[in-house]
C-alpha positions, 0 to 999 in steps of 0.5 A: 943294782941298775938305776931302773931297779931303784924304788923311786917316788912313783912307786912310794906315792901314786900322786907323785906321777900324775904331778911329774905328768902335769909338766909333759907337753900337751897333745894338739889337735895337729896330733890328733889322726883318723880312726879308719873307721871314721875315715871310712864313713868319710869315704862313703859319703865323699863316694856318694855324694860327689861321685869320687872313686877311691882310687883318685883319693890322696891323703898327704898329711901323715907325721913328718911329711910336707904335703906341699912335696906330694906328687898329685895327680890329675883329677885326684881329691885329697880326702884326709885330716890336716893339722889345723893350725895351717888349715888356713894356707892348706885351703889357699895352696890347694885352691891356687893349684886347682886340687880338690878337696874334703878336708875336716875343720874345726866345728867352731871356728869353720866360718872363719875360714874363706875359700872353702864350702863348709859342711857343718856336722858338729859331731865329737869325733874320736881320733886315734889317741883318744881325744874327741874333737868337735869337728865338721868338714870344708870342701872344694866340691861345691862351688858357690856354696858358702856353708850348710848343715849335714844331719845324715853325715853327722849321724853316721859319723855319730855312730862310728864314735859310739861304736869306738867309744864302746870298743875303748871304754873299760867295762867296770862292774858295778854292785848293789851291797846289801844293807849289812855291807857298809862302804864309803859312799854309803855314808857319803849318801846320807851326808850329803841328804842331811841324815847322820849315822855313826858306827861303831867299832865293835859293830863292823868288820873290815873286808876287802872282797866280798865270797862272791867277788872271790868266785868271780875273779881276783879284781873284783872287790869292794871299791875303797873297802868295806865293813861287814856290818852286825844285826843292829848296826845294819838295821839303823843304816837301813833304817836311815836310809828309808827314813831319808826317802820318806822325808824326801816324800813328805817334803815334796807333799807338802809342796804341792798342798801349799800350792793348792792351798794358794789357789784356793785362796785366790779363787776366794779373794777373786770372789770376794773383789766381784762382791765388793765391785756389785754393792759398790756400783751395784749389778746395772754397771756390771752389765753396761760394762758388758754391753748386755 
């Protein structure tokens, strides 16, 4: 038998791979690359704005390449996503050379660094192994402009990261269980709202997928399991549930009639002050206090 062939602790408890994952080495945002779709948003706007063609676009920072060995040539503008930990000596190498850029930046920290204008867009974008970094961008392309917002930028970059966020994220169907199927999280409901109910053994039925999960597919089931429930013991859960959201109502009602309650008797102290002040000091007072 092979060593791979041998059962290990991963396979006996789940648990135990995402304890061996907490000791691999953390992803940065220097491992973070450009999708082609926001790096084509970029693009357009860099085309747009300044008028750069896409043939005199250079992206020198890929995995194991020292853009300090690139070969750059005249009137060229570097148009990519550099390792931020050295963003800082980029922009000075870039600056001493006299080569133009639009490089992304970290949105926080954009301010602490000189020789570039800041274009803010505080947008979330979505790299390539699925992180979401705020970023915004620096730029070369504006001299003797210190920073500035951008909100058309910002909102088409935020649409190429929803589109991606869509395109990645896993669909998970999701289901209303009618009153006779009881699951974990419907206990949980009522525990949390303060309502007990207990079930019983000889009032459920354990079930894993429900006949219509069945028909649609072998990974739709109830999520943890189930119980099918009898006649009484569906009845008292739903009756629970609707008495829980009853008390709700009730409660909020209460609020606001002790709320009315406290204005009225305002309303009375108030008048009850005025009386006061007039058989005190009588009504010719009041109205030389008024001027009339």
């Amino acid at each position: 038998m092979r060593i791979n062939d041998q059962i290990g602790f991963a396979d006996i408890d789940p648990n135990y791979q995402a304890f061996v994952d907490k000791f691999k080495p953390k992803k940065t945002t220097d491992d973070c690359y450009t999708t082609d779709e926001i790096f084509a948003v970029i693009v357009d706007y860099v085309r747009e704005k300044y008028g750069v063609t896409p043939d005199r676009i250079v992206r020198p920072f890929w995995p194991g390449q020292d853009y300090r060995e690139i070969d750059y040539p005249d009137g060229c503008v570097v148009v990519d996503n550099p390792p931020f930990s050295i963003l800082s000596q980029i922009i000075t190498d870039y600056n001493k050379a006299g080569i133009d850029f639009f490089l992304f930046e970290p949105y926080l920290t954009a301010l602490g660094r000189r020789g570039a204008t800041h274009i803010i867009t505080a947008t979330n974008i979505v790299y390539e192994n699925g992180a979401e970094v705020p970023s915004s961008f620096c730029t070369s392309l504006e001299p003797g402009v210190l920073a500035r917002s951008d909100p058309e930028l910002a909102q088409a970059i935020n649409r190429a990261s929803e589109a991606l966020r869509r395109k990645s994220k896993k669909q998970v169907a999701k289901y209303v269980y009618p009153d006779a199927v009881l699951t974990s999280a419907d206990l949980g409901y009522l525990a949390v709202h303060e309502t007990a109910l207990t079930i019983y053994e000889r009032d459920a039925f354990f079930v894993r997928q429900l006949d219509a999960q069945k028909s649609a597919g072998k990974k739709q089931a109830i999520f943890g399991a189930g119980y099918l429930l009898s006649t009484k013991a569906a009845a008292e859960k739903a009756r629970r549930r609707k008495g829980r959201r009853r008390k709700g109502r009730r409660r909020k009602g209460r609020r606001r009639k002790g709320r009315r309650r406290k204005g009225r008797r305002r309303k009375v102290a108030i008048k009850r002050s005025r009386a006061r002040y007039n058989r005190h000091f009588g009504r010719e007072s009041i109205n030389e206090l008024l001027g009339g």
